[in-house]
C-alpha positions in Angstrom: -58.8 17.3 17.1 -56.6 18.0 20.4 -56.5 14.2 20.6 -55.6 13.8 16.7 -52.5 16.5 17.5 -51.2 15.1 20.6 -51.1 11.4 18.8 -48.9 13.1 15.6 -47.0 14.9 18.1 -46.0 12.1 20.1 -45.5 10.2 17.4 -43.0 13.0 15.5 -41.4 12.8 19.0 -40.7 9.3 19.0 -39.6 9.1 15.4 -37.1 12.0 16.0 -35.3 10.1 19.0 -35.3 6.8 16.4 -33.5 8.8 14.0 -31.3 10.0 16.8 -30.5 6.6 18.3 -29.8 5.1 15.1 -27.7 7.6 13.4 -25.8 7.3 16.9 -25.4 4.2 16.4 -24.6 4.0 13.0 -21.7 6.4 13.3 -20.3 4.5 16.2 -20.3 1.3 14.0 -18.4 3.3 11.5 -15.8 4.4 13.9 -15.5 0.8 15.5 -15.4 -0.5 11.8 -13.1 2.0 10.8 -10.3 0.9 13.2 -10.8 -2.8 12.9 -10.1 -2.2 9.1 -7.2 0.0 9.6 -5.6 -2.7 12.4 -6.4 -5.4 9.8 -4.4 -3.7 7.6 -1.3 -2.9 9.6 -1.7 -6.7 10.7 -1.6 -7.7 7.0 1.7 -5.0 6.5 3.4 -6.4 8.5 2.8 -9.9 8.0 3.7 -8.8 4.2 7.1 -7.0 4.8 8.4 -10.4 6.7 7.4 -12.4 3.8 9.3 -9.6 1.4 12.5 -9.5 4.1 12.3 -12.7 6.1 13.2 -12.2 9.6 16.3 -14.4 9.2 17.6 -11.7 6.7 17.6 -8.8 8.7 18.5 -7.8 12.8 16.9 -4.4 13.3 13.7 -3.5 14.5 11.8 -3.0 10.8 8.7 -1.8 11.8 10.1 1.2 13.6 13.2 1.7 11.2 11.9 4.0 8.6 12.3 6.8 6.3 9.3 9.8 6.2 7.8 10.4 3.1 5.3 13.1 4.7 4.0 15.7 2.8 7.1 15.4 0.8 5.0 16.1 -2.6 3.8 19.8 -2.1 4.8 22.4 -4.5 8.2 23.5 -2.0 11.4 24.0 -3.4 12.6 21.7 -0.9 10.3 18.9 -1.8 12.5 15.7 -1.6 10.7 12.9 -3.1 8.1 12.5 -6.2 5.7 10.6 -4.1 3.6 10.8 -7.2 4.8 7.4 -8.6 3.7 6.1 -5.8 0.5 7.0 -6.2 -2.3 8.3 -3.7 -0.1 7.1 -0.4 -0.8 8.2 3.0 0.4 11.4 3.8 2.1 10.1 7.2 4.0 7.2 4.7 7.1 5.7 5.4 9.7 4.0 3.9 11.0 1.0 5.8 14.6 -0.3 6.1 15.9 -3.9 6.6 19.5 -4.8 8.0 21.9 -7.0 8.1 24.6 -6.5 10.7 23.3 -2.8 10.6 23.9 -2.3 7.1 20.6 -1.5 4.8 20.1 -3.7 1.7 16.1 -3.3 1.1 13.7 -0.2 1.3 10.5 -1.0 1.4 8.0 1.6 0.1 4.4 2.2 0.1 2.8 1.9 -3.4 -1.0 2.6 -4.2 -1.7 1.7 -7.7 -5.1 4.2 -8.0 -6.3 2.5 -11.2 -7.7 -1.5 -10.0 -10.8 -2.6 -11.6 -13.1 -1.4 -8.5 -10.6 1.0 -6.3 -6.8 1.6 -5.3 -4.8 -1.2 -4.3 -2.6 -0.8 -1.5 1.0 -2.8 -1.8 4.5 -2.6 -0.6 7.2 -3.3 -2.9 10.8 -4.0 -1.5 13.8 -2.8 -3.7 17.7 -4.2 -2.6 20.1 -1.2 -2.8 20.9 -2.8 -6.5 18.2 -1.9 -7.7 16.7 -5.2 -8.1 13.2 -6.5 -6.4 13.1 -8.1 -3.3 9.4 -8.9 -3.8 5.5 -7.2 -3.8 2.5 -7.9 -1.4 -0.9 -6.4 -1.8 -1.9 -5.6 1.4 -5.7 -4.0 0.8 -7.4 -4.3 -2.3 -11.2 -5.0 -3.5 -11.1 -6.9 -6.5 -13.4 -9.3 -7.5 -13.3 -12.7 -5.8 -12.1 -15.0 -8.2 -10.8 -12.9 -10.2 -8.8 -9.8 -9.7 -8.1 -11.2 -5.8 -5.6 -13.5 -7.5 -3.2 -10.5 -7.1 -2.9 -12.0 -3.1 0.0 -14.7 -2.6 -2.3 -16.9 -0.4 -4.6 -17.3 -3.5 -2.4 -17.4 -6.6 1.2 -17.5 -7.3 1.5 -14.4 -9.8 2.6 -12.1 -7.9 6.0 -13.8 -6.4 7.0 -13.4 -10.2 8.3 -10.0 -9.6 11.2 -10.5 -7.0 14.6 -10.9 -8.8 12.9 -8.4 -11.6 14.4 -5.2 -12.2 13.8 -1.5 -13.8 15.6 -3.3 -17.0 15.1 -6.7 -16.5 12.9 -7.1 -18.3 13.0 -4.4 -20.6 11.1 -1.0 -19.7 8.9 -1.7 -22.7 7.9 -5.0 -21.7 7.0 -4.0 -17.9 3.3 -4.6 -19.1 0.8 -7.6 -19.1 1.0 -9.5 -22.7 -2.1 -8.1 -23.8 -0.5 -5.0 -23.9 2.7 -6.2 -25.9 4.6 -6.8 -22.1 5.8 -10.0 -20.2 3.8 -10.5 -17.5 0.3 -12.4 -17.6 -2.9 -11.4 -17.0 -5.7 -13.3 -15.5 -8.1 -15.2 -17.1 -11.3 -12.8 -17.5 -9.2 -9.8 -15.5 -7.0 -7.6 -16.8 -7.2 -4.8 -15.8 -6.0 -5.4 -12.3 -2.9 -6.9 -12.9 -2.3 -4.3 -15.5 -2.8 -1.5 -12.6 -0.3 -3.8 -10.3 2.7 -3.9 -12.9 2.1 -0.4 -13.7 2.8 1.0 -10.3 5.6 -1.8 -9.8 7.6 -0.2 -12.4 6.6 3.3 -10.8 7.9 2.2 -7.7 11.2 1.2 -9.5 11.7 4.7 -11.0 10.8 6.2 -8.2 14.0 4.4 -6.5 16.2 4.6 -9.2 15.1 8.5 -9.0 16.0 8.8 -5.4 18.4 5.8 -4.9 21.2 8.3 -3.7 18.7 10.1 -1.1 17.5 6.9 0.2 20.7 5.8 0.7 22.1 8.5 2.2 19.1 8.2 4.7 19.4 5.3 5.5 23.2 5.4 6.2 21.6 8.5 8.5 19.6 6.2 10.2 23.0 3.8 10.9 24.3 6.5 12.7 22.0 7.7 14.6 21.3 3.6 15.4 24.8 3.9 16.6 26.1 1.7 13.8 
């Protein structure tokens, strides 16, 4: 019997340190894959924002040149921005500015459009100070391969549809895929992800033709303080 209970404990003894080694392990995979995914993704930002502003079309440091849209959605008085249309952004997101000859003629802003076919997808959409699109990236998504993943420029074409586009051209009515009675065209057995991507396009357009002035004015703030 002493035998029998010296065996179970031993062997409660080793299964407890197995837990303990692998849950170890297993949270420190997490972690390490947790900032390979978020490096990937800053790698695939910028990457996108030169393909939205090539570098031939701007002289200022555009990573680093940025307007703060922290925490700018709370219920304060002061609140500057409805981040809202932008959807579920990162709470340290920024705006980013591209120059010419340190004047600003595109903001770039974070957009999340929360309703994709299996999660968010993460996009930046530049807007020219007319109001017009400079272009759209998806920058994170999970779609289905073969499908929905035709949202990426390196895989299908449909998305560089939307530079030149503005809030009213085409019409507000018609800034939806054709099944809905829109212009723009779904994919063939998806739908509902380009629907999500045109949806939060046209967000981010009224969300800069909301705030147009106050993103201006910023970034004529950042000019100065550039020492433009």
């Amino acid at each position: 019997m002493t035998e029998l209970l010296t065996s179970i404990r031993k062997n409660a003894i080793g299964l407890c340190l197995f837990a303990i080694v692998t849950a170890g392990s297993i949270g420190l995979a997490q972690v390490a894959t947790k900032d390979s995914i978020e490096k990937n993704i800053q790698i695939a930002q910028a990457k996108a924002l030169h393909e939205i502003v090539p570098q031939s079309a701007y002289d200022n440091d555009l990573l680093n040149d940025t307007i703060s849209l922290a925490n700018s959605d709370s219920d304060d008085i002061h609140a500057r921005w409805n981040v809202r249309l932008l959807g579920p952004i990162a709470d340290d997101a920024v705006a980013y500015i591209a120059r010419k000859d340190g004047k600003a003629h595109t903001i770039i802003l974070p957009v999340s459009a929360p309703d994709g076919y299996t999660t968010k997808i993460d996009m930046i959409v530049g807007i020219k100070l007319d109001g017009s699109l400079a272009g759209v990236r998806v920058i994170n998504h999970k779609e289905t391969p073969g499908l929905g993943d035709k949202v990426e420029a390196k895989k299908n074409p449909w998305i560089l549809q939307f530079s030149g586009l503005s809030l009213l051209n085409p019409t507000l009515k018609s800034w939806a895929v054709k099944k809905d009675g829109g212009e723009f065209d779904q994919f063939t057995g998806a739908t509902i992800t380009p629907r999500a991507v045109v949806r939060s396009v046209r967000l981010a357009l009224q969300f800069f033709k909301q705030h147009s002035k106050e993103l201006i004015q910023e970034s004529q703030i950042e000019d100065a303080l550039h020492g433009e």
